[in-house]
C-alpha positions in Angstrom: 3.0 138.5 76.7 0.4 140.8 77.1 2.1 143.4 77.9 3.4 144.0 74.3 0.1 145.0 73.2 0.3 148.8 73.4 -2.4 151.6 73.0 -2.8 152.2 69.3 -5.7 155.0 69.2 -5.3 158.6 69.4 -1.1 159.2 68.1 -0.2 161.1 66.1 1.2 160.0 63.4 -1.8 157.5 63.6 -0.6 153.5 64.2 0.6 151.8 61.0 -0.2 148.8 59.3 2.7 147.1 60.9 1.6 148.0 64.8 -2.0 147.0 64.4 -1.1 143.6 62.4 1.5 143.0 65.5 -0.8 143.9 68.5 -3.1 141.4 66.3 -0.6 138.9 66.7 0.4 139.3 69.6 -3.3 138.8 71.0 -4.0 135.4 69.1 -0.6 133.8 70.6 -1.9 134.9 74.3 -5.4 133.7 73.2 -4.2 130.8 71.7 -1.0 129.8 73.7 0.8 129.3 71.0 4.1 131.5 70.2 3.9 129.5 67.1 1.6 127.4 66.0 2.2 123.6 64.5 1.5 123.5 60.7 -2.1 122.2 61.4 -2.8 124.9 63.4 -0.9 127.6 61.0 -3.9 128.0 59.2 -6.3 128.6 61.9 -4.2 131.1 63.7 -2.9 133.2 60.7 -7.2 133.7 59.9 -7.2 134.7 63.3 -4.5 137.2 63.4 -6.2 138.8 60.3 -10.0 139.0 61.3 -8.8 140.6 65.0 -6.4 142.9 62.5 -9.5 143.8 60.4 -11.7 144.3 63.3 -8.8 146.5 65.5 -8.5 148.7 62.4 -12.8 149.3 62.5 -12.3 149.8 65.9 -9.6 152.6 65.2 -11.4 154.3 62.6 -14.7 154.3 64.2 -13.7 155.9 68.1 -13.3 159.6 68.5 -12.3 162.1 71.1 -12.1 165.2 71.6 -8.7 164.8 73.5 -5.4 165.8 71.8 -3.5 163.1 70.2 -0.7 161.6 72.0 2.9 162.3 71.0 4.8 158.6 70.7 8.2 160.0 71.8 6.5 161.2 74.7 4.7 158.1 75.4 7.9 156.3 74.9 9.9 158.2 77.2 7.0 157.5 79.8 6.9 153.8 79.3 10.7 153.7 79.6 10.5 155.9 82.9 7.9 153.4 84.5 10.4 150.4 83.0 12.6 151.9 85.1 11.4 152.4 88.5 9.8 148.9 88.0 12.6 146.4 87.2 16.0 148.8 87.8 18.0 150.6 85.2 19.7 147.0 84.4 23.4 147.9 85.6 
């Protein structure tokens, strides 16, 4: 599940709203072990995703580097590459 959560520091075009609120999301479920949670739980977990959203956005806006930003294509290209060679080209 995990491995859905991707690198969102340092791209240019920086990450969007969207990316940050999914990694979010993504870490509450593994946290939580919930996919989704039961109504009593809904509550809980949708606080959660937005606190770790708020604090993954500080988090972004407060690192620096002197390192040139990443290109995404390139990244993607790379991450499809190493899908690849991992699991098979899937014919």
């Amino acid at each position: 599940m995990c491995r859905n959560i991707k690198t969102l520091f340092n791209f240019e075009p920086p990450a969007t709203e969207l990316e940050i609120r999914d990694a979010s999301l993504q870490f509450v479920r593994k946290l939580s072990g919930f996919n989704v949670p039961s109504q009593a739980n809904a509550a809980a977990f949708d606080k959660a995703v937005e606190q770790v959203a708020a604090n993954a956005r500080e988090l972004i806006a407060s690192l620096h580097t002197n390192a040139a930003p990443r290109n995404r294509e390139v990244e993607a290209a790379k991450a499809k590459a190493r899908s690849a060679e991992r699991f098979g080209s899937g014919g």
